[in-house]
C-alpha positions, 0 to 999 in steps of 0.5 A, a space after each residue: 288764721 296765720 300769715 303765710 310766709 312770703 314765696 320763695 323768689 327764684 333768680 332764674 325765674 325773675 331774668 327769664 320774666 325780665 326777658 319776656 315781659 319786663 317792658 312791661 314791667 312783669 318782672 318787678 311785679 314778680 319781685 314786689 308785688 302789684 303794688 311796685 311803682 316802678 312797674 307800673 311806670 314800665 306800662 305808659 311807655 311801652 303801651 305808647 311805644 307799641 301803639 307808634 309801630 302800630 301808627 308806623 304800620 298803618 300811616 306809613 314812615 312819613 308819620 312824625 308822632 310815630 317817629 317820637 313814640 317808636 324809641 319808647 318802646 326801644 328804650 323800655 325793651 332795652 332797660 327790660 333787658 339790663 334788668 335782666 341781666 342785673 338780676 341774673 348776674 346778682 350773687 345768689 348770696 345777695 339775692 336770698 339775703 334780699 329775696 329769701 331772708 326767711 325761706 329757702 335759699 335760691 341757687 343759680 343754674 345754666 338757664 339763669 346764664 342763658 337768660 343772661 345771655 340772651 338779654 345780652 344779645 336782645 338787648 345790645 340789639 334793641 338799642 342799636 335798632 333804637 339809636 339807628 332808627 332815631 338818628 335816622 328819622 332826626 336826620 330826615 327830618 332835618 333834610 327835609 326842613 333844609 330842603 323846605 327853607 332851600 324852596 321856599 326861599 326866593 333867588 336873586 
């Protein structure tokens, strides 16, 4: 019985799989195998990031946890899509000397810069939706609290 030579990784192929599923950590696991830590830490915060649009969805925009759970999915779409255009902007030299050491070379195309070009405008996007909708919900909550302490507190 022979060992098999590890599979060819394709640039293209791991940016489109960082567009798609990278919060979710998929592209690691393309990369790496299921044994890659760090694409296992990309679940937690996306699962719970969803799971606050769904609280958001049901309880309404005056739910806090959801206010706290929200930028985490922000967040992890954001790094998603900075990996995406790492590796799609990584020299196709540097990327077979690290991924193909053995195999066949890999070599860019235009749907590699369009993967790019895409997480590009993705995520410049998500991470000013994730900024706005935090600031936003921070500055609520402090008008509230100063609209509280104004009530509550009696005049001479």
């Amino acid at each position: 019985m022979t060992a098999s030579a590890p599979a060819c990784k394709s640039k293209t192929v791991a940016t489109w799989i960082a567009l798609i599923g990278g919060s979710a950590g998929l592209h690691r696991f393309y990369l790496h195998g299921f044994r890659d830590l760090l694409g296992w830490l990309f679940v937690l915060p996306t699962t719970l990031g969803a799971y606050g649009v769904q609280r958001m969805r049901h309880l309404g925009a005056d739910d806090q946890l959801a206010w706290v759970l929200i930028p985490l999915l922000g967040l992890t779409l954001a790094a998603a899509m900075i990996t995406a255009i790492v590796e799609g902007l990584t020299p196709d030299e540097r990327w077979n000397a690290r991924f193909n050491p053995a195999g066949p070379a890999h070599h860019s195309d235009w749907t590699t810069v369009l993967g790019v070009a895409v997480a590009l405008f993705v995520g410049a996007g998500v991470l000013m939706a994730t900024i706005a909708f935090s600031a936003q919900r921070y500055f609520e909550y402090q008008t509230d609290a100063a609209n509280q302490a104004k009530i509550s507190t009696p005049t001479q």
